[in-house]
C-alpha positions in Angstrom: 191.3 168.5 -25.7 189.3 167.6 -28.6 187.7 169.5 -31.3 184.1 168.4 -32.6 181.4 168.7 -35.2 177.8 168.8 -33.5 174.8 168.7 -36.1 171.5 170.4 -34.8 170.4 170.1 -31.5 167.5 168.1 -29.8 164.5 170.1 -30.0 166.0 172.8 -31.4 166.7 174.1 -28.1 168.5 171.4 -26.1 172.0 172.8 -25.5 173.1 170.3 -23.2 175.5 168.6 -25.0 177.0 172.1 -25.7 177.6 172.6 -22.4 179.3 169.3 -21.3 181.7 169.8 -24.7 182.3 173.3 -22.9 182.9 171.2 -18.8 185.2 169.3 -20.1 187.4 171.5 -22.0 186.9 170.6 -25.5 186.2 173.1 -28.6 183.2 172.4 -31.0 182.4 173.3 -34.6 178.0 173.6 -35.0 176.7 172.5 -38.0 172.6 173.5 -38.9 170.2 173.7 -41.8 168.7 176.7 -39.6 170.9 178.5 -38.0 168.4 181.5 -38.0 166.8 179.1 -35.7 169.4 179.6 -33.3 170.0 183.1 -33.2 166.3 183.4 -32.6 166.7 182.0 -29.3 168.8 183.8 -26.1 169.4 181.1 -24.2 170.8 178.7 -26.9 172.7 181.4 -29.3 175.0 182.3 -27.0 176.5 177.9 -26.5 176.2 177.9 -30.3 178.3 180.7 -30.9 180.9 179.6 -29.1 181.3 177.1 -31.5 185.0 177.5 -34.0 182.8 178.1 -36.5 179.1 178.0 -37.4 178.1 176.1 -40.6 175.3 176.2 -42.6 174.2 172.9 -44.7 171.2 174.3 -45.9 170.2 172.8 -49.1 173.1 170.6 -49.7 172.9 167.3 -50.8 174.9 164.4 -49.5 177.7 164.4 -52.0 177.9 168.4 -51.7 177.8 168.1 -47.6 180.6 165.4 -47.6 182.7 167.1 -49.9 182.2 170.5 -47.6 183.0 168.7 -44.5 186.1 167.2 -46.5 187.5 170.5 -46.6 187.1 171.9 -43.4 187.8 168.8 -42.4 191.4 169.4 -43.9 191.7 173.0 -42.5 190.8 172.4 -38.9 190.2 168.4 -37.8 187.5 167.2 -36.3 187.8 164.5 -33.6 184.4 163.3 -33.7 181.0 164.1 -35.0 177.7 164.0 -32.7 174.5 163.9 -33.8 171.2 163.9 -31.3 168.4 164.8 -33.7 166.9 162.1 -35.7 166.1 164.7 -39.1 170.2 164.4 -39.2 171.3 161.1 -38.4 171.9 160.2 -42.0 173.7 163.0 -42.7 175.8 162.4 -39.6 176.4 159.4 -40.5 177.5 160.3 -44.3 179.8 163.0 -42.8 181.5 160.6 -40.1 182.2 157.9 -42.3 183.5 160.1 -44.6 185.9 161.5 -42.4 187.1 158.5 -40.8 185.2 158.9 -37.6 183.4 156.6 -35.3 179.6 157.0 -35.9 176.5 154.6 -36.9 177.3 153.3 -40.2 175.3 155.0 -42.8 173.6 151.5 -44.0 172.0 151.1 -40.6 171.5 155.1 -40.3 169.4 154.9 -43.4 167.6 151.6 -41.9 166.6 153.2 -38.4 165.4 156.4 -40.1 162.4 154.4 -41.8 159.9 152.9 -39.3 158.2 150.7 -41.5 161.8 149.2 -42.7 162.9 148.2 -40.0 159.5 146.2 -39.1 159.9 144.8 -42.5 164.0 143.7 -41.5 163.3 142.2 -38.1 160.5 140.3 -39.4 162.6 139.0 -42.2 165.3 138.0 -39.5 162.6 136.1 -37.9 161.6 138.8 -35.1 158.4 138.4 -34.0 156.4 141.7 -35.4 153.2 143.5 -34.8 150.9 143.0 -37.9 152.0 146.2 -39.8 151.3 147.8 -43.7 152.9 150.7 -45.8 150.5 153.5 -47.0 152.1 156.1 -49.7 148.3 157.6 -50.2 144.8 157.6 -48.9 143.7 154.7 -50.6 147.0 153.4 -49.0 145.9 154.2 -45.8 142.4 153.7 -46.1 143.1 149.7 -47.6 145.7 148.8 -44.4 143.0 150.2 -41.7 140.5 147.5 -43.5 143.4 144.9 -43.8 144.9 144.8 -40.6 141.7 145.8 -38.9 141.1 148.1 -35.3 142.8 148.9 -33.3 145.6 150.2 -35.1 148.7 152.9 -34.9 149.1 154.9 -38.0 152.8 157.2 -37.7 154.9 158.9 -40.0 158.0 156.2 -41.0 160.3 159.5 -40.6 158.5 161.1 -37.3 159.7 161.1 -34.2 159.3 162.4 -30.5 155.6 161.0 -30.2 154.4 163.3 -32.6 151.8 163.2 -35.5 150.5 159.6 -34.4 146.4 158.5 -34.6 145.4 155.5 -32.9 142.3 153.7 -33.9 140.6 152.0 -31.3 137.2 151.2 -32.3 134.5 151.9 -35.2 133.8 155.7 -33.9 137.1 156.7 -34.5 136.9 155.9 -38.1 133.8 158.9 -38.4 135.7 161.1 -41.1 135.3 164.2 -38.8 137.9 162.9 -36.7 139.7 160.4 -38.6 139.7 161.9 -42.3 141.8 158.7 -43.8 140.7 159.9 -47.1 142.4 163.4 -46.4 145.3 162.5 -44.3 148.0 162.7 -46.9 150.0 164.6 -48.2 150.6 165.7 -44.8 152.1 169.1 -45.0 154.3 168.1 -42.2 157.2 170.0 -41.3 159.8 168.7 -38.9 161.7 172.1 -38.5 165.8 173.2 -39.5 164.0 172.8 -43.2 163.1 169.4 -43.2 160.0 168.1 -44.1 158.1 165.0 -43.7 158.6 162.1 -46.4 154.2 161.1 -46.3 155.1 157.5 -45.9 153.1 156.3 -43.1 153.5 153.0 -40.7 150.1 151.4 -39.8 150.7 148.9 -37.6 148.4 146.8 -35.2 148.2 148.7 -31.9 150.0 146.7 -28.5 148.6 147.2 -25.1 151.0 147.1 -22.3 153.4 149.6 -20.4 155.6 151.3 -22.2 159.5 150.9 -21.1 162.4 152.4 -22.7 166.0 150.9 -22.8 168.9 153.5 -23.4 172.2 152.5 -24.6 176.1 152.8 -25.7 177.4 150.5 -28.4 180.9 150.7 -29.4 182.5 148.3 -32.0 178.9 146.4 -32.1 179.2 145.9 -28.2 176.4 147.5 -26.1 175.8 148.6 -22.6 172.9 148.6 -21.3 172.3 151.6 -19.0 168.8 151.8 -17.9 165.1 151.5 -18.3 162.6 154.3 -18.0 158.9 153.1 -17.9 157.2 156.0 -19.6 153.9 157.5 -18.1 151.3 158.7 -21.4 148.3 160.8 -20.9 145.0 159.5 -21.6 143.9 158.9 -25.2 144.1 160.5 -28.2 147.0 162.6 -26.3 150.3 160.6 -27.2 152.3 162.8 -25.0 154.3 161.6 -22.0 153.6 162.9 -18.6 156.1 161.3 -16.8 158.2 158.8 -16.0 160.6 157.0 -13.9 164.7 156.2 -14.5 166.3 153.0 -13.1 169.8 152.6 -13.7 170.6 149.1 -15.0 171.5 146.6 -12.8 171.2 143.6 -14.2 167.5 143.1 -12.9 166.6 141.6 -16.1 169.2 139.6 -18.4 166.4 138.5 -20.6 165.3 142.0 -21.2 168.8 143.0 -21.9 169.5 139.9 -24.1 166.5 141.2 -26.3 167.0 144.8 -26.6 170.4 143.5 -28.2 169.8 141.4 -30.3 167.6 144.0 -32.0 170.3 146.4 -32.3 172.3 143.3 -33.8 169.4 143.1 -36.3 169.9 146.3 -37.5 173.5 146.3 -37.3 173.8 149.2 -35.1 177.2 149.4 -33.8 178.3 152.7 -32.2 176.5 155.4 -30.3 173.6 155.7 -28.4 170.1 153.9 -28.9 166.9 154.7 -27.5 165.0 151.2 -27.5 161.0 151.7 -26.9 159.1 148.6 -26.0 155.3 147.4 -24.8 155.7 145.0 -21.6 152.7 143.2 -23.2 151.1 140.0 -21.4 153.2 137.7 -23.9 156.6 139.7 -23.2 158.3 142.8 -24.7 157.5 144.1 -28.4 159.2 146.4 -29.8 157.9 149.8 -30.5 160.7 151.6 -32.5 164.8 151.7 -32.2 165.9 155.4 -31.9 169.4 155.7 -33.2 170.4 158.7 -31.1 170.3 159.6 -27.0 167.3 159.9 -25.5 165.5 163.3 -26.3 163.0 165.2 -23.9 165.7 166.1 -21.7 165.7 162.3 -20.4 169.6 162.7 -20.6 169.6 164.8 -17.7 167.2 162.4 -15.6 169.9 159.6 -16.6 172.4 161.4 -15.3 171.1 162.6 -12.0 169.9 158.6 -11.2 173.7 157.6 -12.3 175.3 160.6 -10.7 177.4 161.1 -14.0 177.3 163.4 -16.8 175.7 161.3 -19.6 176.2 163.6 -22.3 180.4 164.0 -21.6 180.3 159.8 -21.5 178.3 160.1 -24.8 181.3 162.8 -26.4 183.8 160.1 -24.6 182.6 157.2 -26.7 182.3 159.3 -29.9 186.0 160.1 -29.1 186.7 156.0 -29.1 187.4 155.8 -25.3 186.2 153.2 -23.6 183.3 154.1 -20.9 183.5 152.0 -18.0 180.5 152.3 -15.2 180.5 152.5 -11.3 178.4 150.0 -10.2 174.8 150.9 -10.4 173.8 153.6 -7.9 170.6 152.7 -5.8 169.4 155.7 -6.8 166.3 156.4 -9.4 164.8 159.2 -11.0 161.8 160.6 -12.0 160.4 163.1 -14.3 156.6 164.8 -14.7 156.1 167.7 -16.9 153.5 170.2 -16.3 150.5 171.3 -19.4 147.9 173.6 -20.1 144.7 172.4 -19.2 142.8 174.9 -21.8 144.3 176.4 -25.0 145.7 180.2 -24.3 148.7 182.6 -24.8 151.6 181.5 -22.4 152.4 184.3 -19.6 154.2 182.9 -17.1 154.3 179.8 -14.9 154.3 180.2 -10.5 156.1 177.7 -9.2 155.4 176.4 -5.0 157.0 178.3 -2.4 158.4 175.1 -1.6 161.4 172.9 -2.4 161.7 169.4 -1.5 165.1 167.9 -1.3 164.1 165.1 -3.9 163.7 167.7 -5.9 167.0 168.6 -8.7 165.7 170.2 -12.1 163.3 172.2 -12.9 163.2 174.1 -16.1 160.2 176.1 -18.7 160.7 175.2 -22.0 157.4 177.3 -23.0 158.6 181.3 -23.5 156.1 184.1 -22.7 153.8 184.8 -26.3 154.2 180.8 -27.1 150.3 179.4 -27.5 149.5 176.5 -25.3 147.1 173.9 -25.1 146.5 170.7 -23.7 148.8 167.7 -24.4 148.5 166.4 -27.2 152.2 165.3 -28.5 155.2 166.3 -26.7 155.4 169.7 -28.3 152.8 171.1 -26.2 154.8 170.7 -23.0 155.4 173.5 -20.8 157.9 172.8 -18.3 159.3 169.6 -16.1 160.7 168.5 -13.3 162.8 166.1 -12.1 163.4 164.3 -8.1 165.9 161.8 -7.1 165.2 159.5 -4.5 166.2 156.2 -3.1 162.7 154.4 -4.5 160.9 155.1 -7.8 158.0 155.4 -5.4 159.3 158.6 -3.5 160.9 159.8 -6.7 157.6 160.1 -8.9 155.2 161.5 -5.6 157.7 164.5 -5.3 157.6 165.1 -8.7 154.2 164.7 -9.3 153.5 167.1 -6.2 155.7 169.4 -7.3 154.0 169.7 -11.0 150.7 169.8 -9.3 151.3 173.2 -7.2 152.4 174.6 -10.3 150.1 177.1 -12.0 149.9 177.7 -15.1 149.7 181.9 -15.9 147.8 182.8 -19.3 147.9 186.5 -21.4 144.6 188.1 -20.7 142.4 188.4 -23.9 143.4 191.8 -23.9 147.1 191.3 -23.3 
């Protein structure tokens, strides 16, 4: 069995790829910038401290991280590195490469981790781009809202996960009481495991459509293309997801697929998992952003249950340099809704239905009793999902959807 380094987890909290390591018999090292984090949590601590060893990188620099995991490195060898947290994919990459172990390529790492470079990179490749500007500072921001003109997307060139993003749709949103563009930066930002955000922002022109994500494995610059999930948003300003549906790929679309590659040939991404956003727009797909790590938001798990295979073991398989070869596509697809506060509180509990459909195979709180609440904003303000299988994405998304509406939401009393 193998041995191998994990950076971070997903969230924070995401274990699963602990627990696949742990299925199929291999031993793991955990690497954090936080592992007080961690400890802080009972239902994660106890996968990370089954790792070998526990590391902490906080504060080192890359040259001081590399030369660390040189050495323990030497002392106990790692068979591959894993990474599923964007704040760490450079540093993963840094580390991999220089231990002689399949990973992104550091170049490309840096590339993905900067939104506004890679709009700049595929435009220069001759990839059709949204109009899009660079702001370092209010005057920054407040020139490329003029410039490109409504409506636009302004987003952190670092963020991820749907988080800290304004649209601008028309002339009211631009009243400083709730757009202050002359206020908006520095941000203050802090992305947890102590990193912070960079205050570079991506304003970009803003793409109507349906929003559709393509998941992939790429291995020696090869990809596989392993499904689409068209991704369900609440309504404006939210940009959190409330749902959405899995279809295993099938080769429904070779167009689609032929694009979603040749943007990760742009970038020169060549192993490891991508997660490819785009708008369906009325003149085709546009891409949103590249991801350069598996799907977060525990999408993993609805890939897996629509493919009836462990995506996370697959993932350690291809960081291991084995070659994943797919079943044909089942007809199977899956579908996820999440359930949200509709007014802000203290988080008490959450009463599930009495009953259980058969479509129905996850359901999990990712909320804990004290947390405050609210409604969705971003994706951090989600309480709990679920997820249904089912032979249509019809069938798949009613169950689900049923399911999250007899759930009820339990608040502290003011005096609790």
């Amino acid at each position: 069995m193998a041995h191998l380094l994990v950076i971070e987890l997903p969230g924070g909290n995401d274990f699963d790829l602990l627990e696949a390591a742990c299925a199929q018999g291999h031993s793991y090292s955990f690497a954090s910038g936080r592992l007080a984090h961690y400890r802080q949590q009972p239902q994660v601590w106890p996968w990370v401290a089954r790792a070998n060893q526990c590391i902490d990188i906080n504060g080192l620099g890359a040259d001081a991280l590399q030369n660390r995991m040189r050495t323990l490195h030497a002392q106990a060898p790692w068979d591959a590195v894993l990474c599923l947290i964007d704040i760490r994919i450079i540093d993963a990459a840094l580390i991999a490469q220089a231990l002689g172990l399949p990973f992104l390529n550091p170049k490309s790492a840096v590339l993905l981790r900067d939104k506004y470079a890679v709009r700049a990179h595929l435009q220069a490749q001759g990839i059709a781009q949204p109009p899009f500007a660079l702001a370092c500072n209010n005057e920054d921001l407040q020139a490329a809202v003029h410039t490109l003109g409504l409506p636009v997307l302004i987003k952190p060139v670092d963020g991820f996960g749907s988080q800290n993003i304004v649209l601008l749709r028309d002339p009211g949103d631009l009243d400083p009481l709730l757009t202050p563009l002359d206020t908006m930066l520095p941000s203050g930002v802090q992305y947890g495991l102590g990193v912070a955000a960079n205050d570079r922002l991506l304003v970009e022109r803003w793409m109507p459509g349906t929003v559709v994500a393509c998941d992939t494995f790429s291995r020696n610059g090869q990809h596989l293309l392993l499904g689409t999930n068209e991704k369900m948003y609440f309504d404006p300003p939210s940009f959190a997801i409330r749902g959405g549906c899995f279809t295993p790929w099938r080769g429904q679309d070779p167009a689609l697929q032929a694009y979603v590659f040749a943007l990760l040939d742009a970038v020169g991404f060549d192993w490891g998992a991508a997660h490819v956003e785009l708008m369906m727009t009325d003149t085709g797909p546009q891409l949103i952003e590249i991801n350069p790590r598996l799907v977060g938001a525990k999408i993993a798990r609805l890939m897996s249950l629509a493919w009836a295979l462990p995506i996370h073991a697959l993932l350690i398989d291809l960081h291991l340099g084995r070659p994943i070869d797919l079943p044909p596509a089942p007809h199977n697809f899956a579908a996820t809704q999440w359930v949200n506060a509709a007014h802000s509180g203290v988080f008490s509990g959450l009463r599930e239905p009495a009953f259980l459909p058969a479509e129905i195979r996850c359901f999990e709180t990712v909320k804990a009793t004290g947390d405050t609440i609210g409604p969705p904003m971003d994706n951090a303000d989600r309480i709990a999902y679920v997820m249904a299988c089912a032979p249509s994405p019809e069938q798949a998304q009613k169950a689900a959807l049923d399911y999250v509406q007899a759930c009820e939401v339990i608040y502290q009393s003011p005096g609790g």
